[in-house]
C-alpha positions as CSV (number, residue, x, y, z in Angstrom):
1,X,-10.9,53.2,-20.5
2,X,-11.2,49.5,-19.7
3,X,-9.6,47.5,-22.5
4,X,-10.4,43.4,-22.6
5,X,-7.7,40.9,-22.5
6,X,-8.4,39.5,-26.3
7,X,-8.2,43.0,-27.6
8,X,-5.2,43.2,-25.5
9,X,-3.5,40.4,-27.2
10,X,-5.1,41.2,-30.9
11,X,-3.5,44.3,-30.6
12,X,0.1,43.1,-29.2
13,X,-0.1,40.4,-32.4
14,X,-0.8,43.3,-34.3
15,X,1.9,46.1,-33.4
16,X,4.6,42.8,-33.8
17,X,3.2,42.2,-37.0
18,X,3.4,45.6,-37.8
19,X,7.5,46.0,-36.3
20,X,8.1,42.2,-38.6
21,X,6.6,43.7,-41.8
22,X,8.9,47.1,-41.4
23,X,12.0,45.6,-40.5
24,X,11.5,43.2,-43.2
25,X,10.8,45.9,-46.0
26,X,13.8,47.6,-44.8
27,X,16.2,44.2,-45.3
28,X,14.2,43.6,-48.3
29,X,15.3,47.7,-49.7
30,X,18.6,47.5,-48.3
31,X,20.3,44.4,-47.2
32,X,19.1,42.4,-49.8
33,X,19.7,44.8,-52.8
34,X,23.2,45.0,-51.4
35,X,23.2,41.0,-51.6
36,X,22.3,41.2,-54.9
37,X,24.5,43.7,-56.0
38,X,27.5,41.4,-54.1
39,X,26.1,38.7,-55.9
40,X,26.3,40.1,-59.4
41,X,30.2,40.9,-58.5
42,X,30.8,37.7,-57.1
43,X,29.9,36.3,-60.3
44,X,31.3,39.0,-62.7
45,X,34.6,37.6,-60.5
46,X,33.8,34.0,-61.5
47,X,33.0,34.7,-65.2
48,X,36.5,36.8,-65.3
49,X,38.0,33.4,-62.9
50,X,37.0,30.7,-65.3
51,X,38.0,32.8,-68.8
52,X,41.3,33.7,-67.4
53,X,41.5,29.5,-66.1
54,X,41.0,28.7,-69.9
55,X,43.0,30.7,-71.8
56,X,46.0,30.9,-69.6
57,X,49.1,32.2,-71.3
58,X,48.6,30.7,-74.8
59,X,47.2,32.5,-77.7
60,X,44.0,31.4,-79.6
61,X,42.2,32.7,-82.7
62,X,38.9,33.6,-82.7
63,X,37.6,30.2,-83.7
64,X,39.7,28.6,-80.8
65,X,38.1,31.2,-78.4
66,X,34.2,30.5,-79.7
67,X,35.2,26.6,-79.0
68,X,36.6,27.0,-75.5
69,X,34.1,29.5,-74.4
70,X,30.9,27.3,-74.7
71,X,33.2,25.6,-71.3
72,X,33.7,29.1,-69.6
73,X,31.0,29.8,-66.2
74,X,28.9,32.6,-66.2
75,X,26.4,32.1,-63.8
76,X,24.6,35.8,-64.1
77,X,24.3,35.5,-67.8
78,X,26.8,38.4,-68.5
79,X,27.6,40.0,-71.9
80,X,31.4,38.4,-72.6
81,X,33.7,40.3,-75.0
82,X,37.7,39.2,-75.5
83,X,40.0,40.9,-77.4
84,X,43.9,40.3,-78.1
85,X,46.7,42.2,-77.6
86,X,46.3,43.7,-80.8
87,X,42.8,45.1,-80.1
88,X,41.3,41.9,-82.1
89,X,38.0,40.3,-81.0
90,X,39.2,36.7,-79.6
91,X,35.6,36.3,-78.8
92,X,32.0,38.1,-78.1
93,X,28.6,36.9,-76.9
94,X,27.4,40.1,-78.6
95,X,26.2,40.6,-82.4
96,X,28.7,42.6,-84.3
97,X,26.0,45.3,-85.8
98,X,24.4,45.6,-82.1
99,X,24.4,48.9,-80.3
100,X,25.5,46.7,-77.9
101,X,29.0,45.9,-79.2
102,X,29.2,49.8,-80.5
103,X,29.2,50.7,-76.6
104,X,32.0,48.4,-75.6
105,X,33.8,48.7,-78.2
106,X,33.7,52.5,-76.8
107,X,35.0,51.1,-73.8
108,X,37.6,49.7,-75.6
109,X,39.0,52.7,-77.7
110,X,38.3,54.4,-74.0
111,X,41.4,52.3,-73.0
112,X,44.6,53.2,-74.6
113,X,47.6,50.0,-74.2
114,X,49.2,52.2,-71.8
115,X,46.4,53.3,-69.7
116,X,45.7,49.3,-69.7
117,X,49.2,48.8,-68.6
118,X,49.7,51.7,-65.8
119,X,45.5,50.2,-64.3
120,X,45.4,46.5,-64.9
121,X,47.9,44.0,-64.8
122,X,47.5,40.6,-66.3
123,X,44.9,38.4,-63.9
124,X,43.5,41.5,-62.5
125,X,40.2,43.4,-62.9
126,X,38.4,46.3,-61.7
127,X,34.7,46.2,-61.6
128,X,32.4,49.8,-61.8
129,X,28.9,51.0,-62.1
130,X,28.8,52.9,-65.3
131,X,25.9,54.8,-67.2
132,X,25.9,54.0,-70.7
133,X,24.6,57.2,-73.1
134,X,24.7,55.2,-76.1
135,X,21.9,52.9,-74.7
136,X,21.1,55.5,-72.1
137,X,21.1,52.7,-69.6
138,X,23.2,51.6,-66.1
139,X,25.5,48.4,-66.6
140,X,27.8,47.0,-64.0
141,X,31.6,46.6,-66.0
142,X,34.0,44.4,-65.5
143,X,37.3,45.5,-66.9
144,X,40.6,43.1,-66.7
145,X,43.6,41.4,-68.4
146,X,43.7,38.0,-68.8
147,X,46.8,36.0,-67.6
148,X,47.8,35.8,-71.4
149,X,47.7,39.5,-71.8
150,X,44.1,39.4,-73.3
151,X,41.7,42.2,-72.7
152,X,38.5,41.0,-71.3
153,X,35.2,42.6,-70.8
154,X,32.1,41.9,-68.6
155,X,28.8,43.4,-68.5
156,X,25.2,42.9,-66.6
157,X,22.5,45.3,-66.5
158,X,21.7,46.9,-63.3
159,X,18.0,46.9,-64.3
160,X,17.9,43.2,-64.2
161,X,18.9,43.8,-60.5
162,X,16.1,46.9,-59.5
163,X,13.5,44.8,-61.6
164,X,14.1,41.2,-59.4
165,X,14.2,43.7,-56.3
166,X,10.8,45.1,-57.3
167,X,9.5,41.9,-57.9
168,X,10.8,40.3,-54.6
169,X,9.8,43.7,-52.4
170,X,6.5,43.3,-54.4
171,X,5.9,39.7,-53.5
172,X,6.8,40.6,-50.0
173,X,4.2,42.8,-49.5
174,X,1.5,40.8,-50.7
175,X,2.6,38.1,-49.0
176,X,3.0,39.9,-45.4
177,X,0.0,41.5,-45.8
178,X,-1.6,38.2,-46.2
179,X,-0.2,36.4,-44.1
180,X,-1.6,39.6,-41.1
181,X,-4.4,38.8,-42.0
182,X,-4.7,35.3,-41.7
183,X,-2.5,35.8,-38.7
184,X,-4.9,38.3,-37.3
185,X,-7.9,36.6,-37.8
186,X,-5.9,33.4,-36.3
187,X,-5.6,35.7,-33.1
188,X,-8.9,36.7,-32.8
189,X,-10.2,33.1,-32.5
190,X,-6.9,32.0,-30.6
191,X,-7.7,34.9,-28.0
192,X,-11.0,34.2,-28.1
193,X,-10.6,30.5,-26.9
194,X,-8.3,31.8,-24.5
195,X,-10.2,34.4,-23.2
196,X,-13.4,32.3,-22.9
197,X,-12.7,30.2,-19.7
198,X,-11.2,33.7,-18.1
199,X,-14.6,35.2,-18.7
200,X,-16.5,32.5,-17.8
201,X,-13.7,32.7,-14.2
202,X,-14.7,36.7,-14.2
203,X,-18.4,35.6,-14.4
204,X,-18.0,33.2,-11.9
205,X,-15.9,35.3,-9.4
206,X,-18.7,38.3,-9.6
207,X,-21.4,35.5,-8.2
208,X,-19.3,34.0,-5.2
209,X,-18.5,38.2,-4.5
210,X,-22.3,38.2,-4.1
211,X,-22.4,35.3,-1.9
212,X,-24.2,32.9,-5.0
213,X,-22.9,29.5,-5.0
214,X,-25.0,28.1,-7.4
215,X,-23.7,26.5,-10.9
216,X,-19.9,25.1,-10.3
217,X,-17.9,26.4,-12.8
218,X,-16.3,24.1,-15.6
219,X,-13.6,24.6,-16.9
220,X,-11.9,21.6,-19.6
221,X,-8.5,22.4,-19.7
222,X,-5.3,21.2,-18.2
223,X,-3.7,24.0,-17.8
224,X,-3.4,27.2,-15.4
225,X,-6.6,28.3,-16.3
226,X,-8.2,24.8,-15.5
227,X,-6.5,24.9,-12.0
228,X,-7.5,28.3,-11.3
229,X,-11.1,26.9,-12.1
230,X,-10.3,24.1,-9.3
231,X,-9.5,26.3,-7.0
232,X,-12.2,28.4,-7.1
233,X,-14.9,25.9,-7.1
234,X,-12.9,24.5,-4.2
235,X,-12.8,28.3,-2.6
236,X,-16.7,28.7,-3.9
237,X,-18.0,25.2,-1.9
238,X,-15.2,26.2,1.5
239,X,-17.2,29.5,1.3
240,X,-20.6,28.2,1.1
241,X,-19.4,25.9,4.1
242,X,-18.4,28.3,6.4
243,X,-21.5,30.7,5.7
244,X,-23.8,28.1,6.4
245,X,-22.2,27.4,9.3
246,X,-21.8,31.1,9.9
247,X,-25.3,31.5,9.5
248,X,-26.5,28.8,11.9
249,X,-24.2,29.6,14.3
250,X,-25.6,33.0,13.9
251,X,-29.7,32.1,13.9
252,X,-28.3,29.7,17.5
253,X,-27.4,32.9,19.2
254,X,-29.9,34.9,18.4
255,X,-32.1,32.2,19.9
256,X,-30.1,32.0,23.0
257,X,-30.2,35.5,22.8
258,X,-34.0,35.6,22.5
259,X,-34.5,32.7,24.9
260,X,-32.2,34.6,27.7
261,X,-34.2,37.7,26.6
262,X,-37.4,35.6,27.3
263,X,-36.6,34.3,30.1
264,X,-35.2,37.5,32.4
265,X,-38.8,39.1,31.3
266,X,-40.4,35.8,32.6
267,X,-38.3,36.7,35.4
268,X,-38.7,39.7,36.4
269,X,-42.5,39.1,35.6
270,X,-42.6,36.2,37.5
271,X,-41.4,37.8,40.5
272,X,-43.0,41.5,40.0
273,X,-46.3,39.2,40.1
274,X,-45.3,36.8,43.0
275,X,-44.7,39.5,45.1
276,X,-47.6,41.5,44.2
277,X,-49.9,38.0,44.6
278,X,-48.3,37.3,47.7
279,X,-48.4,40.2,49.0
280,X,-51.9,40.4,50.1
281,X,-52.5,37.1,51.8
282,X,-48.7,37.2,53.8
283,X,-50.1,40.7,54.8
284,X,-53.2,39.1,56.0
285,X,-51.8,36.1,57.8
286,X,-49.1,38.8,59.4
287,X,-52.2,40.4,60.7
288,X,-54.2,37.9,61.9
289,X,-51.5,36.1,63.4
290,X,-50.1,39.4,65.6
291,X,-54.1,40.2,66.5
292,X,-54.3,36.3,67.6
293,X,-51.0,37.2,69.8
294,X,-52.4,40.3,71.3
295,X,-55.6,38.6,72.4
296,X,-56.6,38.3,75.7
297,X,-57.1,34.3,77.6
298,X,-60.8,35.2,77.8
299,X,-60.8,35.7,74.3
300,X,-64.3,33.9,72.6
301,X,-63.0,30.9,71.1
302,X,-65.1,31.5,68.4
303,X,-62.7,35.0,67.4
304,X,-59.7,32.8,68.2
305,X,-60.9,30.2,65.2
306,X,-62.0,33.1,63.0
307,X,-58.6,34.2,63.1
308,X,-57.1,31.0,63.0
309,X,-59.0,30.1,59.8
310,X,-58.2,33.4,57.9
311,X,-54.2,31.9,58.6
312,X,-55.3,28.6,57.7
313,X,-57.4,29.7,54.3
314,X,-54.2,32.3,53.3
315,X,-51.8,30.2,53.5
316,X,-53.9,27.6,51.7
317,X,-53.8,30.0,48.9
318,X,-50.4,30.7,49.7
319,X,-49.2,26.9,48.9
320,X,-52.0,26.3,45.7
321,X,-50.2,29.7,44.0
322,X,-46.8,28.3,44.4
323,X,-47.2,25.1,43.3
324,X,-49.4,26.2,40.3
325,X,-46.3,28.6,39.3
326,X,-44.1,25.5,40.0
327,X,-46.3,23.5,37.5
328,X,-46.4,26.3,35.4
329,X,-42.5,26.9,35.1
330,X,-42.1,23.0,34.5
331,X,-44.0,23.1,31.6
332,X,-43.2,26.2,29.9
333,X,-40.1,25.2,30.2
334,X,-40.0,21.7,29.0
335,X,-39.0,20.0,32.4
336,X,-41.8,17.9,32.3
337,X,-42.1,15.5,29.4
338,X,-45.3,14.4,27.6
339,X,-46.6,11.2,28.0
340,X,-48.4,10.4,25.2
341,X,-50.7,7.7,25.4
342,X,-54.9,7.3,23.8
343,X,-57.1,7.5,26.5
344,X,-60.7,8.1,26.2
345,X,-61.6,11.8,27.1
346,X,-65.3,11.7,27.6
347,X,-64.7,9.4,30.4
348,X,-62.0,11.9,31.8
349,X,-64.7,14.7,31.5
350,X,-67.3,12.1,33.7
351,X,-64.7,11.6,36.4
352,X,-63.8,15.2,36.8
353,X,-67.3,16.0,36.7
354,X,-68.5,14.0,39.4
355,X,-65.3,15.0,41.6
356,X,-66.6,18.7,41.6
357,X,-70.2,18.0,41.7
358,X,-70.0,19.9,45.5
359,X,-68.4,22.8,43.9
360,X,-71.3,22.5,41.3
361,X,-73.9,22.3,44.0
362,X,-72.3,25.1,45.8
363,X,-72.6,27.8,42.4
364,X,-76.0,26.3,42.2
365,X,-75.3,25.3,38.3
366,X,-76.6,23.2,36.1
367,X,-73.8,20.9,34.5
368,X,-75.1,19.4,30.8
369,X,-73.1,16.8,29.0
370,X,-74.6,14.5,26.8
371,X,-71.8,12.7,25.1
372,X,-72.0,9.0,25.8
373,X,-70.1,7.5,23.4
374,X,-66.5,6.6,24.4
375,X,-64.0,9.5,22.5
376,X,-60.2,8.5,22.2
377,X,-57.7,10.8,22.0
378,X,-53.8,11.1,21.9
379,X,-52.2,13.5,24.5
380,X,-51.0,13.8,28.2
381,X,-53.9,12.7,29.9
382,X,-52.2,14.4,33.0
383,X,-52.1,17.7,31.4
384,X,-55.5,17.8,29.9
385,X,-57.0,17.0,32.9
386,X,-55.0,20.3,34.3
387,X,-56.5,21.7,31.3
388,X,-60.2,20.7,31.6
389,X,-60.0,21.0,35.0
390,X,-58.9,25.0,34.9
391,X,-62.0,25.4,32.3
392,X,-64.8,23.9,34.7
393,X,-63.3,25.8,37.6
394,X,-63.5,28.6,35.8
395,X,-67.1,27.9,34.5
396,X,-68.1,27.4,38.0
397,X,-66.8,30.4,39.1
398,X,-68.4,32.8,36.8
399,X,-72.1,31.0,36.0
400,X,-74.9,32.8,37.2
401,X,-76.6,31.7,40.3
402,X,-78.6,28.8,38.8
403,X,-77.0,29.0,35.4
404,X,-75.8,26.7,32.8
405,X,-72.6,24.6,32.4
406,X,-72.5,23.3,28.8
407,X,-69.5,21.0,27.9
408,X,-69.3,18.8,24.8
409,X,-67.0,17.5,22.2
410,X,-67.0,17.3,18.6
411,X,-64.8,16.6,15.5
412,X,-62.5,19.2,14.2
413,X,-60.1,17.9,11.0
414,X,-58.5,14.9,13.0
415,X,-58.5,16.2,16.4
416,X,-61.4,16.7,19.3
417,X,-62.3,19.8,19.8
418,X,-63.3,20.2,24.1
419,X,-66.0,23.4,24.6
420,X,-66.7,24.9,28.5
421,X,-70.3,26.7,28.5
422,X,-70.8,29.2,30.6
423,X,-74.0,31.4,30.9
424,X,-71.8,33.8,33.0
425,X,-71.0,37.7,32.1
426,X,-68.8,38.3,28.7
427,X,-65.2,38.8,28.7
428,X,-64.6,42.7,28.0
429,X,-63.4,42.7,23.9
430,X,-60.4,44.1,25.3
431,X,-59.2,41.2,27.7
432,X,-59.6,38.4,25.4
433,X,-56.4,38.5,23.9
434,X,-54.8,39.0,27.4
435,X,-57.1,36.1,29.7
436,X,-54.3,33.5,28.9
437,X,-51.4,36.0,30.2
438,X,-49.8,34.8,33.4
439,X,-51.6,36.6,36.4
440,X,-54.3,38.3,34.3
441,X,-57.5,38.9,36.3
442,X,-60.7,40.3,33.9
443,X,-62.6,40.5,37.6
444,X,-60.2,40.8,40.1
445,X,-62.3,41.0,43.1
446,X,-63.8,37.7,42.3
447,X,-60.9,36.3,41.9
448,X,-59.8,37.1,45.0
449,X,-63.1,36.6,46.8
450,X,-63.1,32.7,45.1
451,X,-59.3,32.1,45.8
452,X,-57.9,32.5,41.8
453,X,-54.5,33.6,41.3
454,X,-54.5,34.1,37.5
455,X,-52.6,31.3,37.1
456,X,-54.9,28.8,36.3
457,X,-55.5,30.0,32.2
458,X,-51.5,30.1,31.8
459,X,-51.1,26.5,32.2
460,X,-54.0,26.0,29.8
461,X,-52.2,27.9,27.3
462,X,-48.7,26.0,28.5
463,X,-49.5,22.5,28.6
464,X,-52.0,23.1,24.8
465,X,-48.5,25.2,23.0
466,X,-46.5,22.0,24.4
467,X,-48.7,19.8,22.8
468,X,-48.9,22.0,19.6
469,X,-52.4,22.5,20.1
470,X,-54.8,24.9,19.7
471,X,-57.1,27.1,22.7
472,X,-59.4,30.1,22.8
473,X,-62.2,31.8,24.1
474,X,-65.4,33.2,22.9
475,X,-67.8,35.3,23.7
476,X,-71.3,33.5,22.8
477,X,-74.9,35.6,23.0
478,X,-75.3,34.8,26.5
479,X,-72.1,33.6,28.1
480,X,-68.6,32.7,27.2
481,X,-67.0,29.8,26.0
482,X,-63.5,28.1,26.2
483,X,-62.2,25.1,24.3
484,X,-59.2,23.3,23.5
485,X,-58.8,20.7,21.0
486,X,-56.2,17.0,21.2
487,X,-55.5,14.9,18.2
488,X,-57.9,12.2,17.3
489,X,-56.6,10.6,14.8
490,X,-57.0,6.3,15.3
């Protein structure tokens, strides 16, 4: 059973209390009534002392003895009775018809002169505890001879003594008993505030064991407990330090982790498709080149350039795939910094436009752009000419013989949203969300047949998430569109 540390205390104050109030009831039965009973000698002694002082060895009459008497000390109030040699009352504190004086007297007769001379000798006494049957009560006796030979006789009730006893053991127990429970209920509020900044410690230990540093914990006392308050909101904030630390430290490696993750796929991606992309036209120029070799000197020049071109137009395609994957792995990987500057994008679009008007011719399409109106932008005007330029290729690529190129630019939010119309086939629902993967070919044959590598929609998608832009694709009702959007804002 789990017991608190105020009921702790509470019930230690209690059980001391308890051993104090029986130790003291047995001093108060015992000790004291054998204090008291000392005490009642001790003046029986002084009483006898002081009469024996007075009278000395002369001889006094009764009216002499009543005169020096109202002199003689009797501090316990005892019954005083004298008597001469002769057996003749010197002097009496008692009433002569009292049953009193009727029982000492008996004492008196009790004591013959020779019995008095064989027990007592002149200035000595003897003091007893003796039940009288005449008053059927318990007196304590002094019994002596006076210096002068005079008989003297003490007496004090023992009942005076059991009733002050009573009363004192009486008082006592009120008292104690009061005074517990003022003393308990002194504990309980003393244990209380004692216990109050422990719990409030306890409290505050069970949160920092959950790892919750929030509220510091007060504590106004200059004491141990207030240090040990100190020192935990000291331990509490050290903690929170290192777990923070901990934690970022923590959230840094698994970056690292995840960027070396990332980049051995990219890897191993980059060269399971390099080899696969390079594959075919190194194959190509290795045959060409030994089938130029094993050709005769009367050869027709026209199969010698035949073959010489296939070399020439593979390794063309050769050099555009590498440095498109070298322009690639710049900016996915942040080794080429953007320029930001405003430049006006609708004249970009004329420019590039009217450089590929042959290619245009060549697809036999139809190029519409009817923005006139210069549009400024902020971005890498480098890179979003890459961009555009990978979109119209693209376009030109797939239109129908005699189709439609639609580009044109409108206001999204604050940025300028770019749109590539082509009436060509749709993208396959399928590979839409993959066309922007590195080396992804919806129509590989084309791509081949035209010279594309796949890499040309990676860099769109590198060069727009470096720029924290947005891209897509759509299929429209009768073609497909791409777009890309640049900030606009003035």
């Amino acid at each position: 059973m789990k017991y608190s540390l105020r009921a702790k205390i509470s019930l230690m104050v209690l059980l001391f209390s308890a051993v104090i109030f029986a130790v003291s009831w047995i001093i108060c039965n015992y000790v004291i009534e054998g204090v008291f009973i000392w005490n009642v000698k001790t003046g029986l002694k002084t009483t006898f002392e002081s009469c024996d002082s007075l009278f000395q060895n002369s001889f006094i009459s009764e009216d002499e003895g009543n005169e020096k008497m109202s002199s003689v000390e009797n501090p316990i109030g005892a019954l005083v009775l004298i008597f001469d040699s002769q057996n003749s009352m010197v002097y009496t504190t008692i009433s002569d018809e009292s049953v009193m004086m009727q029982s000492m007297n008996a004492i008196l007769d009790s004591l013959s002169p020779k019995q008095m001379k064989q027990k007592v000798s002149p200035g000595t006494f003897s003091i007893r505890r003796t039940h009288d049957v005449i008053i059927n009560s318990d007196y304590y006796d002094l019994v002596g001879t006076l210096s002068n030979g005079y008989i003297i006789i003490l007496r004090t009730p023992v009942d005076r003594i059991s009733y002050t006893m009573s009363t004192i053991t009486k008082v006592f127990v009120y008292v104690a008993a009061a005074m517990m429970l003022i003393g308990s209920a002194f504990m309980l509020i003393l244990s209380n505030f004692i216990t109050r900044p422990i719990k409030k410690l306890s409290r505050a230990a069970r949160r920092i064991s959950h790892l919750e540093f929030g509220d510091e914990i007060v504590i106004k006392s200059n004491d141990e407990i207030g240090e040990l308050g100190d020192s935990m909101n000291e331990m509490a904030r050290r903690l929170e330090g290192a777990i923070s630390e901990l934690k970022s430290a923590n959230i840094k490696l698994e970056k690292d982790i995840a960027e070396k993750t990332q980049i051995d796929e990219m890897r191993k991606e980059f060269l399971s498709h390099v080899s696969h992309e390079l594959k075919t036209p190194i194959a190509l120029i290795q045959g060409y080149a030994e089938g130029l070799k094993d050709m005769d000197a009367d050869t027709d020049k026209e199969d010698r350039d035949y073959y010489t071109d296939v070399i020439i137009d593979e390794a063309h395609k050769m050099n555009e795939l590498v440095k498109r994957l070298l322009m690639l792995n710049e900016i996915e990987f942040g080794q080429t910094p953007l320029s930001i500057e405003r430049f006006d994008i609708t004249q970009m679009i004329k420019q590039k436009l009217n450089s590929s008007r042959i290619l245009i011719e060549e697809a036999g399409a139809m190029v519409t752009f009817e923005q006139e109106e210069p549009c400024y932008v902020w971005a890498d005007e480098y890179m979003i000419e890459e961009v555009f330029s990978n979109y119209l290729t693209n376009a030109i690529h797939y239109v129908r013989e005699g189709g439609e190129i639609k580009i044109k630019t409108e206001t999204v939010g604050d940025n300028i949203r770019v749109s590539v119309y082509n009436d060509g086939n749709k993208i396959p629902q399928e590979d839409i969300d993959k066309i922007f993967d590195k080396f992804y070919k919806v129509d590989k044959a084309r791509t081949r047949e035209y010279g594309g590598n796949g890499i040309g929609l990676s860099i769109v998608a590198a060069a727009m998430e470096a720029h924290g832009k947005k891209y897509g694709v759509r299929n429209e009702e009768d073609g497909v569109t791409f777009w890309f959007e640049a900030d606009g804002k003035a």
